[in-house]
C-alpha positions in Angstrom: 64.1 17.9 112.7 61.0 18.8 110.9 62.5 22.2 110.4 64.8 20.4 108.6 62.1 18.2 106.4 61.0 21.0 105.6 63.8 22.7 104.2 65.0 19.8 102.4 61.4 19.8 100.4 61.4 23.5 99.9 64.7 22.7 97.9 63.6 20.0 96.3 60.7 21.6 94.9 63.1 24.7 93.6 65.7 22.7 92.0 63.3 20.5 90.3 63.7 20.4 86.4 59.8 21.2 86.4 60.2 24.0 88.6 58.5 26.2 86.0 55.7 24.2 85.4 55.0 23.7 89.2 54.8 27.6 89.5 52.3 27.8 86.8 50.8 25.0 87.8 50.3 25.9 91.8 48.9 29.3 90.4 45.8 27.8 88.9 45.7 25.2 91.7 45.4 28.3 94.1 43.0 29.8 92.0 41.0 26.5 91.9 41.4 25.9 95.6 40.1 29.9 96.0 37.4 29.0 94.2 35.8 26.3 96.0 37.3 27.7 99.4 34.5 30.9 98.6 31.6 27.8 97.2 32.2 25.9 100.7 31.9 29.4 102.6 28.3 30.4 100.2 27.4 26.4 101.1 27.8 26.5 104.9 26.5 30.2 105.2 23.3 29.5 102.8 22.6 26.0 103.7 21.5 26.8 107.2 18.7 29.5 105.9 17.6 27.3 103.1 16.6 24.5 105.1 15.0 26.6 108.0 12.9 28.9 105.7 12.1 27.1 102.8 12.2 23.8 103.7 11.1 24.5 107.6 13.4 21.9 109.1 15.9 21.9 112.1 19.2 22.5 110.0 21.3 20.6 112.1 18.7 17.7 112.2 19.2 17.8 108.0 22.7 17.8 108.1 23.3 14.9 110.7 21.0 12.7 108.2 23.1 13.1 105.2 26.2 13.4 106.8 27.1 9.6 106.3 27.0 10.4 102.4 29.1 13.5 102.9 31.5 11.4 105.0 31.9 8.6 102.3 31.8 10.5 99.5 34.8 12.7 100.9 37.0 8.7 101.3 36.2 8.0 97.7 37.3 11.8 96.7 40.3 11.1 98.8 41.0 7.5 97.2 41.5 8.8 94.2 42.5 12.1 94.1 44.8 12.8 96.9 48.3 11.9 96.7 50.0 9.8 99.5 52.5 10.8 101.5 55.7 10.4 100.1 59.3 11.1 101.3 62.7 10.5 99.4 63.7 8.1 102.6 67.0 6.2 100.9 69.3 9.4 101.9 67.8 9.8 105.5 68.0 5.9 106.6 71.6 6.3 106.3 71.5 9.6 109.0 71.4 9.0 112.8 67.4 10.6 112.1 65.2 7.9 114.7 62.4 6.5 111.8 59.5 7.3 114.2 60.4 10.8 113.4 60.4 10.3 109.3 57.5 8.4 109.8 55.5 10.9 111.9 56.9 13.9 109.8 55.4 12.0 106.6 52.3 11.1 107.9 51.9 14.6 109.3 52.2 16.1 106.1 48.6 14.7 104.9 47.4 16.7 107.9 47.9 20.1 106.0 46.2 18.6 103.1 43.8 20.3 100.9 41.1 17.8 101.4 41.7 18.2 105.3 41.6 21.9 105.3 38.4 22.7 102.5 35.9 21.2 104.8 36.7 23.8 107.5 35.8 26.4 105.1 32.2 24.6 105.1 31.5 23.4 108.4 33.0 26.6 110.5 30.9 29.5 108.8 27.9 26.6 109.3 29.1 26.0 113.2 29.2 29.9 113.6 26.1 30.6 112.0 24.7 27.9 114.3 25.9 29.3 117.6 24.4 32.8 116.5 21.1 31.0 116.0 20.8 29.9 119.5 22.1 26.1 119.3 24.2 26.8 122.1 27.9 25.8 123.1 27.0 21.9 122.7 27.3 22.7 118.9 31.5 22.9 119.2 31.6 19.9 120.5 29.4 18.2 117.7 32.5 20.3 115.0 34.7 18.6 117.0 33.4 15.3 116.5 33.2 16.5 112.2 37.1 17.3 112.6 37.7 13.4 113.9 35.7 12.0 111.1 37.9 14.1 108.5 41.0 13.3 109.8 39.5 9.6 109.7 38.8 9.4 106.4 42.7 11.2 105.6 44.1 8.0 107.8 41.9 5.6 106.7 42.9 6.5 103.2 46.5 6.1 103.4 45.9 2.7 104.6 43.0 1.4 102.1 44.5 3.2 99.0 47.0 -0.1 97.9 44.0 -2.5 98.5 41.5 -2.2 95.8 39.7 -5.4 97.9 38.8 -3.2 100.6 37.3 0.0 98.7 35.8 -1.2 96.2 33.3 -3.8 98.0 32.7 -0.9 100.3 32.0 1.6 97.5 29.6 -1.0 96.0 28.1 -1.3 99.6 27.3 2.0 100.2 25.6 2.5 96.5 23.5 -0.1 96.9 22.3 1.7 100.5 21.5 4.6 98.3 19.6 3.1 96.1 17.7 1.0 98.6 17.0 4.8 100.4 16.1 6.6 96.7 13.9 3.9 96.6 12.5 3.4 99.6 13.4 0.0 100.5 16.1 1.1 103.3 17.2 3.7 104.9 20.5 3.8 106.7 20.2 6.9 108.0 17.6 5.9 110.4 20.5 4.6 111.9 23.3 6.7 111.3 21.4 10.3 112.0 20.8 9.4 115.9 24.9 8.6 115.8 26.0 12.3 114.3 22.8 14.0 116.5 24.2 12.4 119.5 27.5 13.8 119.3 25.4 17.3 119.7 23.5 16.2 122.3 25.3 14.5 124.1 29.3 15.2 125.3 30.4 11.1 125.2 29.3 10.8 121.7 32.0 12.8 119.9 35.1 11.0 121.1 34.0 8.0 119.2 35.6 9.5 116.0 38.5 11.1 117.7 39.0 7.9 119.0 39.1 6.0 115.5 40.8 8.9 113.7 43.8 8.2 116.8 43.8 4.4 116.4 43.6 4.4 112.4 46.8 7.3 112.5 48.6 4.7 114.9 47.8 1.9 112.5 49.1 4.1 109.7 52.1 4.6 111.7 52.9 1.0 112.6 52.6 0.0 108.9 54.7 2.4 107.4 57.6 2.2 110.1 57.2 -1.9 109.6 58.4 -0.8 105.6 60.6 1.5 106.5 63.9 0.2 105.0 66.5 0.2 102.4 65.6 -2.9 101.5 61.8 -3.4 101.6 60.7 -4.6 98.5 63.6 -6.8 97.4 62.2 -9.7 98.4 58.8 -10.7 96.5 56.1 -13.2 97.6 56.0 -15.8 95.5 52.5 -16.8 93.2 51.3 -19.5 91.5 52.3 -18.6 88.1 49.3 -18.1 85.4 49.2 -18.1 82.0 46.7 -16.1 79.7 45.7 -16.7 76.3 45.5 -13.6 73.9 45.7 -15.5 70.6 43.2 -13.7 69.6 45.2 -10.7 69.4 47.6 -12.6 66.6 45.5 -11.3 64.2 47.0 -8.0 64.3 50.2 -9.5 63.1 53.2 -7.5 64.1 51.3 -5.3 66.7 50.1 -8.3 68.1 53.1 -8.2 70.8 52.7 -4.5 71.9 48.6 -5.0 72.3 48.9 -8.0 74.9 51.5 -6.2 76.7 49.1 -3.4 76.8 46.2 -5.5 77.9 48.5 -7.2 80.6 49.5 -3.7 81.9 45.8 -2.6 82.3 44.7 -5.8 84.2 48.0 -6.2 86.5 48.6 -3.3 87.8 46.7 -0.4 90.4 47.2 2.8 88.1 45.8 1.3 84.9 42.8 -0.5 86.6 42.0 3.2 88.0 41.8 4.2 84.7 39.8 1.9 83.3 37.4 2.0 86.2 37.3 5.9 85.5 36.8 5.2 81.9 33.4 3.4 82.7 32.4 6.1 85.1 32.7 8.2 82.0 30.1 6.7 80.0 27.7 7.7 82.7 28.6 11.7 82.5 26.5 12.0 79.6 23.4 11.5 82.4 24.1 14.9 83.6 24.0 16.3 80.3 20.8 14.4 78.1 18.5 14.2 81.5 18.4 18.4 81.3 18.9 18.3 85.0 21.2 21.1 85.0 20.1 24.2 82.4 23.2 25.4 81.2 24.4 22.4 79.7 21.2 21.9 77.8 21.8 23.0 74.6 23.9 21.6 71.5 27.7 22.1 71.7 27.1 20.6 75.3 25.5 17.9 74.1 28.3 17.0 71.6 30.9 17.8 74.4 29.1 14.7 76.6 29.2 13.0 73.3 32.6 13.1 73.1 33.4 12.5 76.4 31.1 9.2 77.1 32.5 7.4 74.0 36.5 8.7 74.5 36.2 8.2 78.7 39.3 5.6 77.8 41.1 7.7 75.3 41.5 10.6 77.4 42.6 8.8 80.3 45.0 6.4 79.1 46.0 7.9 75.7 47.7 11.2 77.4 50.0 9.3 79.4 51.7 7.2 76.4 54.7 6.7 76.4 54.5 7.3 80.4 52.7 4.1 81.1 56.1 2.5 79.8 58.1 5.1 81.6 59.3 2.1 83.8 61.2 0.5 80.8 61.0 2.9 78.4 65.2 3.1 77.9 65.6 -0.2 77.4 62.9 -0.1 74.7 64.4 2.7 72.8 67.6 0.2 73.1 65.8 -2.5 70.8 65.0 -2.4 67.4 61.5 -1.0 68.2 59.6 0.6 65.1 58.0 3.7 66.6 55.5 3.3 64.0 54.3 0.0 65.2 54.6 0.8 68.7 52.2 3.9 68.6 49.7 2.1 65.8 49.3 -0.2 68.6 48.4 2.4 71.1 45.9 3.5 68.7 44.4 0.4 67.9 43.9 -0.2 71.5 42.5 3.1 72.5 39.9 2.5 69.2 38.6 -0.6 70.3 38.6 1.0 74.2 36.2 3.4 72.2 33.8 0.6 70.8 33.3 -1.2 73.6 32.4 2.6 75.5 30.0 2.9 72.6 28.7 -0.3 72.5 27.9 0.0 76.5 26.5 3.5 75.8 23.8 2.1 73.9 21.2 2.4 76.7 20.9 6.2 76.1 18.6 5.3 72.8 16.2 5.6 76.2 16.7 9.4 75.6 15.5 8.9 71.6 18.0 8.0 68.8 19.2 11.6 68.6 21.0 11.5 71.9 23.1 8.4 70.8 23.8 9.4 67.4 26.0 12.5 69.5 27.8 9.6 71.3 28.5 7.6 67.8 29.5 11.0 66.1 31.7 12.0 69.1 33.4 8.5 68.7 33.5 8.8 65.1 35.6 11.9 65.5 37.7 10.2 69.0 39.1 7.6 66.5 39.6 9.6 63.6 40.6 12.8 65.0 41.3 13.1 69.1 43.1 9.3 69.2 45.8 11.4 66.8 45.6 14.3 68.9 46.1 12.4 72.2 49.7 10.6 70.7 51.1 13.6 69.6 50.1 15.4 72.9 51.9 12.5 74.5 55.6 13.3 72.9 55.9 16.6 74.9 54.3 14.9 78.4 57.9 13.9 80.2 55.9 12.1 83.0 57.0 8.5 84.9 54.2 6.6 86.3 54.3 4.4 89.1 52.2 1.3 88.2 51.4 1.0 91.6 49.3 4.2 92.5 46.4 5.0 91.7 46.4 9.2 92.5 46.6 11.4 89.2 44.5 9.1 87.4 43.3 12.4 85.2 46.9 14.2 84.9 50.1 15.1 86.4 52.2 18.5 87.0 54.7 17.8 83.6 51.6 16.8 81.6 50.5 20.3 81.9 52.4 23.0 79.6 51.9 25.6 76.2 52.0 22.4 73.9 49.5 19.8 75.5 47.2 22.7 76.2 47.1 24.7 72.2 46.9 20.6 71.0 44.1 19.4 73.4 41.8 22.7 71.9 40.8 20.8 68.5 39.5 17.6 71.1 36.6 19.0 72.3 36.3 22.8 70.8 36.2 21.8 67.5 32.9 19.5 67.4 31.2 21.7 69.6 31.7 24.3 66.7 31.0 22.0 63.7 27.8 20.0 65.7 26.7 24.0 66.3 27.0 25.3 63.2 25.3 22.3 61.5 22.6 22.3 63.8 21.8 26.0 63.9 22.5 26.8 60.1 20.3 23.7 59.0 19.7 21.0 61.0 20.6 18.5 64.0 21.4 16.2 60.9 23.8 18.4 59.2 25.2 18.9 62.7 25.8 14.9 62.8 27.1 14.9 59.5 29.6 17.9 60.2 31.2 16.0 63.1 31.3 12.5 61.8 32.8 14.2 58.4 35.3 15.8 60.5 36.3 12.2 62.0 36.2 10.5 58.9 38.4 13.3 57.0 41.0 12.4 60.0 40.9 8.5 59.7 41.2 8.6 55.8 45.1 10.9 56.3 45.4 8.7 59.3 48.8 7.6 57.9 50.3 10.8 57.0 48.9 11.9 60.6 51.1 9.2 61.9 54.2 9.6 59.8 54.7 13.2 61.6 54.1 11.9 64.8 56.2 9.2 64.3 58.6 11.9 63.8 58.0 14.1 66.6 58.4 11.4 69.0 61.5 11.0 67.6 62.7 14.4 68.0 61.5 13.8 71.8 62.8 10.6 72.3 66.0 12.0 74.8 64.0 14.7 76.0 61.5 12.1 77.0 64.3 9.6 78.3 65.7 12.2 80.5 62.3 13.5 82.4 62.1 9.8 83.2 64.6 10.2 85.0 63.4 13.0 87.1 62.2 11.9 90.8 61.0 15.0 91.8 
């Protein structure tokens, strides 16, 4: 029966309307996945001779005291980059097919997952290079005990992943433990280290995790096969109704209705909370760049890149999926007398003032001198005036529903990725790394400020001849757009 699973998705995946786009797209994946497949191989060889010559400690000792971070940092990874497991089960229930076997088949799938299989390509080369080194056989039985707290995490994600009030206290949690280590106020690996040695020295240790990863699976399994039906989902709990007041928003007149839909959307439901969340995390990226903790990115078209990317976190991530976040109801919209115009001016507004607030909350890099911030205000000088135009017209050619209710692909999706949306998203971030570095090695970091915010000032002044020709795009795309809505696959 699997056989046939398989078969069924192999089909799928050919006769999809996006089947050229998933070609292209699984190329670069492969070469991505190649890429840190061969990093993970460098990591587990190198690691072991790094921390045994220069740093003359037991390797294995090392590892087992991180390891906790390593384990939890792979669940939040997983959280919100892997996709669930999903299968098209309407067709099937109707079959003489026993649901244990969908269910297993489903669940089984996350088994083969990339985020299962790249931490072999770490921890084997490192097991081997142990064993070589004299650690003995006991060494296989401490992998063993690695592989349970993967496959862990790939269970424990598929049941966490819906309920934000689980990770996000425990996220939260384990921060503040690093932090109390950094600073020396605790250390949790005093405890946890003896745990992960244990299941090396000792042979009793290491079914503790292939233990939890069996119960979690089981778990995984009851829950799913307790949904599996045609009609799961029809019936809905019933809450306390609320109402919220967004008069303020009546100042923007007609857009007024789009905006608090927009705002309602973002704090209702899971995908749009993911992005905002990963919209804050942006303003923090610029740390990597303005600290100089990492050489190459200290110089100035890098700068201006973090620049842009701190103060447009929230453009980026929720302006290249509109229309998609209305994918659900997008046909009946395009069945009212909607004007386009007022419909997209209110995407923009609401991406601009996403933009001030990131700006706003940026402030503390003045810590870094006033130089540093004036590349986040140029950077959102030139995100409202240039890339918030960029990001709506790249959204007529994305063809991509979103379910409201998952939180994966919170950075893109497989039909958001072709010629067009690539050629337009050049001008978003190569553009001001070319004006802020020919300002600033021609003349001056000033002139390189003045270059940028010219740039996004230029933009905002034709803003409404920018808008008339996307406005007409959009247009042009509205029943391309209606029918890759449509598409399931």
């Amino acid at each position: 029966m699997f056989r046939h699973f398989i078969m069924l998705e192999w089909k799928s995946f050919f006769r999809s309307a996006s089947f050229a786009t998933n070609v292209i797209l699984k190329v670069f994946m492969g070469l991505a996945a190649l890429y840190f497949m061969l990093l993970f191989v460098g990591a587990g060889i190198g690691l072991f001779f790094f921390i045994k010559e220069d740093l003359h400690q037991d390797p294995l000792v090392v590892v087992n005291t991180y390891l906790i971070y390593y384990w939890v940092a792979d669940l939040v990874v997983r959280y919100f980059f892997q996709k669930m497991p999903v299968t098209n089960i309407k067709p099937l229930l109707t079959l003489p097919i026993l649901r244990n076997t969908i269910v297993h088949y489903t669940l089984g799938k996350t088994g083969i997952s990339f985020f299962n299989l790249i931490h072999a390509f770490f921890f084997i080369p490192f097991t081997i290079v142990l064993l070589l080194n004299g650690y003995g056989v006991s060494v296989l039985l401490w992998h063993l005990g690695i592989l349970g707290l993967i496959y862990l995490n790939n269970w424990l994600n598929i049941l966490i992943n819906n309920k934000d009030w689980v990770f996000y206290p425990m996220l939260a949690l384990v921060l503040a433990l690093g932090l109390a280590q950094y600073y020396k106020i605790f250390d949790i690996t005093f405890y946890t280290q003896p745990f992960f040695q244990g299941m090396y020295t000792t042979g009793y240790l290491v079914l503790l995790p292939l233990l939890a990863a069996i119960l979690v699976y089981y778990a995984a399994f009851v829950h799913f096969k307790s949904n599996l039906n045609l009609d799961t989902g029809l019936a809905k709990k019933s809450d306390e109704a609320k109402t919220e007041d967004f008069s303020w928003l009546n100042q923007f007149g007609t857009l007024a209705p789009f905006l608090k839909n927009d705002i309602k959307l973002l704090k209702r439901n899971k995908r749009s909370r993911t992005t905002v969340f990963m919209s804050f995390l942006f303003i923090f990226y610029g740390l990597l760049f303005f600290t100089n903790s990492i050489e190459a990115y200290n110089n100035p078209a890098m700068h201006v890149f973090a620049g842009i990317f701190v103060s447009g976190g929230f453009l980026f991530t929720f302006g290249q999926f509109v229309p998609s976040w209305d994918s659900a109801y997008y046909p009946l919209m395009m069945s009212q007398n909607i004007s386009y115009r007022q419909y997209l001016t209110s995407k923009w507004w609401l991406m601009v003032i996403g933009t001030l607030i990131a700006t706003v909350i940026a402030s503390f890099y003045l810590y870094f001198g006033w130089q540093t911030y004036m590349l986040i205000v140029v950077g959102a000088i030139y995100n409202i005036g240039v890339n918030s135009h960029l990001v709506l017209l790249g959204g007529a050619y994305v063809k991509t529903p979103i379910d409201l209710t998952m939180a994966n692909k919170a950075f893109g999706d497989k039909q958001a990725f072709n010629s067009k949306t690539m050629l337009i998203s050049i001008p978003k971030l190569l553009v001001p790394m070319l004006l802020y570095a020919a300002g600033y090695y021609l003349f001056s970091a000033n002139v390189g400020f003045v270059f940028v915010a010219a740039a996004g000032l230029l933009g905002f002044a034709f803003r409404d001849t920018m808008f008339t020709k996307i406005e007409k795009i959009y247009k042009t795309e509205k029943y391309a757009t209606l029918e890759g809505y449509k598409q399931k696959n």
